[in-house]
N, C-alpha and C positions, 0 to 999 in steps of 0.2 A: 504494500500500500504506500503511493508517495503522501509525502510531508503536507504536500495540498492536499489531499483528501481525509488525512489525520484528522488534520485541522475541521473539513467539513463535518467529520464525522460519517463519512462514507462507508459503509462498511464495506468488509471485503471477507468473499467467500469462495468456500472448495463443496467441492461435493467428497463425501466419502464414501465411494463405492466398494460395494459389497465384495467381498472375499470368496473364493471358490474354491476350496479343493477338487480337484480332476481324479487325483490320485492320493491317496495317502498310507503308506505306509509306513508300519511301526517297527524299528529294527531294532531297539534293545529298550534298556532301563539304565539310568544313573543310580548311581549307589543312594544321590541325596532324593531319588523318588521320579524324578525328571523324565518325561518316555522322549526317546530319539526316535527320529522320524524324516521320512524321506517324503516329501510332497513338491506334484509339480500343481502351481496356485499361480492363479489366474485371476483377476478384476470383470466383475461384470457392468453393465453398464447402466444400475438402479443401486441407491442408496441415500443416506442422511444426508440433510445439508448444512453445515455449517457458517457460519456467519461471525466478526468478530467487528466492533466500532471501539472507539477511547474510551476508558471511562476509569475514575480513580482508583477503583477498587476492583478486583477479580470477580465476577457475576456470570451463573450461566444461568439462561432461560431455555426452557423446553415447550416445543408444541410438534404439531405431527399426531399420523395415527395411531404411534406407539410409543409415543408421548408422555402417554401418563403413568406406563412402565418404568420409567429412567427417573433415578433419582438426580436433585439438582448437588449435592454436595458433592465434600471428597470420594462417595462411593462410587463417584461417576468417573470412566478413565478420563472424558475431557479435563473435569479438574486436575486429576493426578498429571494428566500430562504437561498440563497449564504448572505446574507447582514446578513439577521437574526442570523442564525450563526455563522458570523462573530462581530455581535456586536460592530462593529464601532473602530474593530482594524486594519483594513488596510491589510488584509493576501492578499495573490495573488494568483491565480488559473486559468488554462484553462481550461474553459468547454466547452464540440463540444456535443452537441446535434444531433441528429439524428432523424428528424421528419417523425415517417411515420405511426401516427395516424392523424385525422381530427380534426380539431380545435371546440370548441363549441355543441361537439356530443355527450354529455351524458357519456361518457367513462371516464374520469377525467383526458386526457393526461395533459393537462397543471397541475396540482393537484400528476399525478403518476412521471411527470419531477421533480417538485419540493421534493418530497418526496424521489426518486430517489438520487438527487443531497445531500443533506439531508445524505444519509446516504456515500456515496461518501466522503464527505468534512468531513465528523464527524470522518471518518480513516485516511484522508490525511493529517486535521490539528493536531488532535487527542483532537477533543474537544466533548462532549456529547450534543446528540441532545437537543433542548431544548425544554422546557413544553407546550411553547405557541404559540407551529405551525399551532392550527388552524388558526389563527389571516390571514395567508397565503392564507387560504379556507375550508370552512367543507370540503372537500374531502380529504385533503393534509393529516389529520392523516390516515384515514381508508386505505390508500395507503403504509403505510410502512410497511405494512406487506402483503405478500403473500398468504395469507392463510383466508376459508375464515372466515368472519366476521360478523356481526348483529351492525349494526348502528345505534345509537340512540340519540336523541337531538337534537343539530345541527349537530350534525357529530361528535361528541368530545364524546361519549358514547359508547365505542366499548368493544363486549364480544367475544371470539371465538366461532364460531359456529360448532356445529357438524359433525364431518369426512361427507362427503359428497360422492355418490358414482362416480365413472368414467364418465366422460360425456366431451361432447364436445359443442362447443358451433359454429355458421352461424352470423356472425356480420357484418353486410348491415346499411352503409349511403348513402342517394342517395344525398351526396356531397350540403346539405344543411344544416345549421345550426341556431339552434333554441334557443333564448336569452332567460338565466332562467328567469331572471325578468318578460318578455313577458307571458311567458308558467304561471309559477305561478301567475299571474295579472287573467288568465283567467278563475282561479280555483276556480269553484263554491263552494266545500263545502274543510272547514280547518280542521275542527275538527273528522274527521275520526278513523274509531276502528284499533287499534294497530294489529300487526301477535301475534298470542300466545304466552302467558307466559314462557311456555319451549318448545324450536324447536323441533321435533322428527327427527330420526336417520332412512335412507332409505336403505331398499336391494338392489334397482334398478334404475338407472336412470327411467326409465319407472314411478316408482312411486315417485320418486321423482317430476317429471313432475306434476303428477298429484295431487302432494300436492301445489304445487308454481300454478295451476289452480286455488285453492281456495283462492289464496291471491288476490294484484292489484301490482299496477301500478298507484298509483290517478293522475298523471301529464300525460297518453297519454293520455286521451279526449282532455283535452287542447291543447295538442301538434298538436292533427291532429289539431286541430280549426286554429293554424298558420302554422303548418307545410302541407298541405293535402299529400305530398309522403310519412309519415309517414304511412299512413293507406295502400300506395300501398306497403309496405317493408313489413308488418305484412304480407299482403295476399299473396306477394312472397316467406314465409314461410309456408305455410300449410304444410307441409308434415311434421315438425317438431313437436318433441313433445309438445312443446308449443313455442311459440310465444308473444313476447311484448317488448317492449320498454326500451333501459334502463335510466336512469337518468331523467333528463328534454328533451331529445333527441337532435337530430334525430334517431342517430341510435338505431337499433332495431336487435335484436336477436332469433335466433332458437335453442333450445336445441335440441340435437340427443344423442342417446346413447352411437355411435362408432363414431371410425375416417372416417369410409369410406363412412357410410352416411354423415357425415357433408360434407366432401369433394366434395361428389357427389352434394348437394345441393347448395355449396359453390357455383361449377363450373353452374349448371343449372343457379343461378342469374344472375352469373357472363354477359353470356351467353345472357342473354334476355334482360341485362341491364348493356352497357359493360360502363357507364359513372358513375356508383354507387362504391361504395369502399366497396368491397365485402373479406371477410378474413375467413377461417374456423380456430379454434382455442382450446385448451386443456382449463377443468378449472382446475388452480392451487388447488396444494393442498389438 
């Protein structure tokens, strides 16, 4: 934000879009409890919005559909990421959030708010991001970039992944949400084989699909195990190139090649299950 606009009081905003795992697998445990993980993550092209103006004192306002889920204090990653940054110098900021992912969904809304806000306040104060954002959440690094990524470690291991072709993405929660801790509790094996050494480069959505076939997902069995609508979102995407789950979930995703099948699918869920948070959406990047 320039110094003219400070002054106006303009605000200046990012969108934080939604987080995707394609893939994720779990390849071991840290002695201090930690699960390593191999994920290729991906940006979709719907999420929060945030906003940030001058103001003396640090203040976040929430509205949006899921809105009145998010708490406004330090329980919020906004604030903590706001605090982080600020390093205990007292700056002031308003930040207006605008919630209209679902809370606890595998997407990383609270993780892409924070990473969002992150890059907001690092222009408004004019301070550089600092090193130890995961501390925030494994998801909060893999989030400030758009573009996608190959995940690894706890989350603090990230490579650019290879141009990826056109595609779009069907992302269905049926407004339930599933505690990592729970989900990961229920996973029978930790030590699982990693996605390949070097990623390879796709012609076609179509085979792209059919490469992320031969990978996993190791967190949806356990998920259906607490979540069961999980297993009904999957089977409301058959007609998609593939289907699975992102994160620890609920929600749960369809790849299609165009916009106009995703949309047609979008609206089919929509349609047979008007109580689910149904989005059809671009992947970034």
């Amino acid at each position: 934000m320039t110094a003219k606009a400070a002054s106006l009081g303009v605000a200046s905003n990012r969108s934080a879009w939604a987080k995707v795992n394609l893939t994720l697998h779990v390849t071991g445990q840290r002695s201090d409890g930690y699960h390593l993980l191999d994920s290729l993550v991906v940006r979709a092209g719907v999420g929060d919005r945030i906003a940030v103006t001058p103001s003396d004192q640090l203040e976040l306002f929430i509205d949006g559909p899921y809105g009145a889920a998010a708490p406004n204090d330090d329980r919020n990653l906004v604030v903590r990421a706001a605090r982080l940054l600020d390093a205990g110098a007292g700056r002031g900021a308003r930040l207006h959030l605008t919630k209209n992912l679902p809370a606890a969904a595998g997407i990383g809304g609270g993780s892409a708010d924070a990473a969002a806000t992150l890059h907001l306040l690092s222009a408004h104060w004019g301070l550089p991001v600092p090193d130890d954002i995961a501390r925030l959440g494994a998801d909060v690094p893999v989030c400030l970039y758009d573009t996608p990524q190959r995940m690894e470690g706890i989350g603090e291991v990230l490579t650019p992944a290879p141009k990826l072709p056109p595609c779009w993405l069907v992302l269905i929660n049926p407004n339930k949400s599933a505690a990592t801790p729970e989900v990961f509790s229920r996973l029978e094996a930790r030590a699982n084989a990693p996605m390949p050494k070097e990623l390879p480069e796709f012609a076609s959505a179509t085979a792209f699909a059919a490469w992320l076939a031969t990978q996993r997902n190791d967190l949806e069995a356990p998920a259906v195990q607490l979540v069961p609508e999980v297993a009904t979102c999957l089977h409301s995407l058959q007609d998609a190139l593939l289907a699975r789950m992102s994160g620890s979930g609920a929600t749960c995703f369809g790849l299609y090649e165009t916009q106009a099948f995703a949309q047609r699918a979008a609206a089919r869920v929509a349609d047979k299950h008007p109580g689910w948070w149904v989005v059809a959406a671009p992947v970034l990047g």
